[in-house]
C-alpha positions in Angstrom: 117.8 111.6 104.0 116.7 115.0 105.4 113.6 113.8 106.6 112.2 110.3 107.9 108.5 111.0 106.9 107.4 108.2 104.3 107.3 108.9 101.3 104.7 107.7 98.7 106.7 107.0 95.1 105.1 106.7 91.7 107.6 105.3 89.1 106.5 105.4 85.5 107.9 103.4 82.5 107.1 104.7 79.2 108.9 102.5 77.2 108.4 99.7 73.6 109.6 97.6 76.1 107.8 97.0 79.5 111.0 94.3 80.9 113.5 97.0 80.2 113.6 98.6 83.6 112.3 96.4 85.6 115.0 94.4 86.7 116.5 97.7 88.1 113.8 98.7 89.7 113.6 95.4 91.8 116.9 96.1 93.6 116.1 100.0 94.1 112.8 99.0 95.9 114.6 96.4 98.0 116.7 99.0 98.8 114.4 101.5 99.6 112.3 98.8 101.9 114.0 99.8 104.8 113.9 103.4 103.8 110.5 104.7 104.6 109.6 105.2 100.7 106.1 102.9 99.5 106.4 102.6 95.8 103.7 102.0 92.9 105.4 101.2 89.5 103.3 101.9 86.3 103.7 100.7 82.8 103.0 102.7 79.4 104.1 100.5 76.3 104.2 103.0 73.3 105.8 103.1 69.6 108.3 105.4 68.5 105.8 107.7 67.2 106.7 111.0 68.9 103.1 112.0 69.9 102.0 108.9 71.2 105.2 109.1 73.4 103.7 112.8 74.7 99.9 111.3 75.6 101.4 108.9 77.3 103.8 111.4 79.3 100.6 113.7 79.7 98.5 110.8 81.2 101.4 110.0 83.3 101.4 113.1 84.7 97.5 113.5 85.0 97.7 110.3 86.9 100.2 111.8 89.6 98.3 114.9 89.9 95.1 113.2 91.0 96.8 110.3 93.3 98.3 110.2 96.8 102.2 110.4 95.8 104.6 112.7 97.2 107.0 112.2 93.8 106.6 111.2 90.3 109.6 109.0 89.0 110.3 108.8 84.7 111.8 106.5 83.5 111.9 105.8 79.5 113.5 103.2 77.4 117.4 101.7 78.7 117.2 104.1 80.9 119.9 103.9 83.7 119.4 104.1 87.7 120.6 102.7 91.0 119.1 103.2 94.4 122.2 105.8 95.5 120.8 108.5 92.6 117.4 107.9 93.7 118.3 108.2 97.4 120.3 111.4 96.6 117.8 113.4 93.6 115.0 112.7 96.9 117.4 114.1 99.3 118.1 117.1 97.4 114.2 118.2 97.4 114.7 119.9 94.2 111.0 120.0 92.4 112.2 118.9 88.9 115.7 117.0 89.1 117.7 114.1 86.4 119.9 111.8 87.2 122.3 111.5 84.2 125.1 109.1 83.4 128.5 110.7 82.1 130.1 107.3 81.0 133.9 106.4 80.6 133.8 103.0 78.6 137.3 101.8 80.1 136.1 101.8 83.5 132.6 100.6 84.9 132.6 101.4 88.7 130.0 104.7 89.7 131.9 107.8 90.8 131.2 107.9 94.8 130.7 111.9 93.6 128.2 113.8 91.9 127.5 117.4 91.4 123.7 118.9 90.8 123.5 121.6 88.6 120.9 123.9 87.3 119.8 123.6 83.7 117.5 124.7 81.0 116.0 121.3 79.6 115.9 118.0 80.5 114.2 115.2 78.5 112.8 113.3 81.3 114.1 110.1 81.4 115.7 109.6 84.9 113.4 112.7 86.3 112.0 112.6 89.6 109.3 115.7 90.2 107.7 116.6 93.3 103.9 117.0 93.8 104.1 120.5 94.7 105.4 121.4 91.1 103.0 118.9 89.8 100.0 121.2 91.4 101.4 124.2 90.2 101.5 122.8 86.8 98.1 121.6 86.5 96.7 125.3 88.1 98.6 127.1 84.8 96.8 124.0 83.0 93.6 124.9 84.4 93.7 128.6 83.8 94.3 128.3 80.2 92.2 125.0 79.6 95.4 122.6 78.7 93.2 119.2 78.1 92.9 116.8 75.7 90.4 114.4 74.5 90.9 111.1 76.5 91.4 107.6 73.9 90.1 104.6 75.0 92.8 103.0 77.3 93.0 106.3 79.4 89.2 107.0 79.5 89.3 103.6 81.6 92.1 105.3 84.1 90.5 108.7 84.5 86.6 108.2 84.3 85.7 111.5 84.3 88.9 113.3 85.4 90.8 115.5 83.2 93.6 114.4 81.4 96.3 117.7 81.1 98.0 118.3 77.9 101.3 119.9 79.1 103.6 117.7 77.3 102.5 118.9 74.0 104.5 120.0 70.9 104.0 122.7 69.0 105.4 125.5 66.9 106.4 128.7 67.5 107.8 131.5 65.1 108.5 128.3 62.7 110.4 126.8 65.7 109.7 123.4 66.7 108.9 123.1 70.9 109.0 119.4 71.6 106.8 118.0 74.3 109.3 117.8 76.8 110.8 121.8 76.1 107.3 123.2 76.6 107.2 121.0 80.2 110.4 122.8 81.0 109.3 126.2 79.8 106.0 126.2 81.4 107.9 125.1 84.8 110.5 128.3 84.3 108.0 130.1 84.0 106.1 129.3 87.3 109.4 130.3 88.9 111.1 126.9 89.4 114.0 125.7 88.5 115.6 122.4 87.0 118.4 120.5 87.6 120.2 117.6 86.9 122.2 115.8 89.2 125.4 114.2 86.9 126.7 110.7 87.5 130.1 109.7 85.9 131.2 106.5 85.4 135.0 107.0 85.4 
């Protein structure tokens, strides 16, 4: 890793399924216990109702903005990691970068390679942000009042701190823009860019 500075780690689980990552994440923090990274893992159990899914993405993210974490971590339902992706997407110190699997069924070992590329949309699973982004995103929030009303469960996280609605869906020109596309959009448009850093199983 570039630097040796510690490095504070929120990993979030949205997921119907709370036991579906953790087993993974058990060996990537063993790994990473030697590796000067303190990690806080955080469950959000939703249904498949898509804007349930987005609230839970935008508290999520309110959450990060307001704590002492140098990187956000997403992970959603089966999702896929191992502690050499996480190593490298933090070594990269790319603001917005996803870790996705290219998978050959015939052959199950990881690929000792992968390449990191620039792209237009990700859908967050995998997705590790950085906290500078993460103010950035919440200024543009500020100056155009992006809040919504807090339901019970996240009044009790929050209190009296804003919740930011920048996972939100919405239609333009008769186009649908999903919740995870207006993210992306919003963090084009600060000047950033995304990536994703592809994995293949060969």
């Amino acid at each position: 890793m570039k630097t040796m500075k510690t490095i504070n780690l929120l990993i979030g689980i949205i997921t119907t399924d709370s036991h579906v990552c953790v087993s993974i994440l058990h060996s990537i923090i063993s790994y990473f216990s030697i590796k000067n990274l303190n990690s806080v893992i955080m469950t959000l159990n939703n249904d498949i109702d898509n804007g349930i899914l987005m609230n839970d993405f935008n508290n999520l993210f309110s959450i990060f903005l307001i704590k002492d974490f140098d990187y956000l971590l997403c992970l959603r339902s089966q999702a896929y990691l191992n502690a050499h992706a996480l190593y490298s997407m933090i070594d990269s110190q790319k603001d917005l970068i996803q870790n996705v699997i290219i998978q050959n069924p015939k052959v199950f070992k990881l690929g000792k390679e992968a390449s990191i590329n620039k792209t237009d949309y990700i859908n967050f699973n995998n997705t590790l942000m950085s906290k500078k982004l993460a103010i950035d995103v919440g200024n543009f929030a500020d100056d155009r009042k992006m809040y919504y009303s807090s339901n019970v469960n996240s009044s009790k996280i929050f209190e009296k701190e804003k919740i930011y609605d920048v996972f939100s869906s919405y239609q333009s020109n008769n186009q649908y823009i999903s919740g995870f596309h207006n993210f992306c959009n919003i963090t084009k448009e600060l000047g950033y860019d995304i990536y994703q850093r592809i994995e293949i199983i060969k």
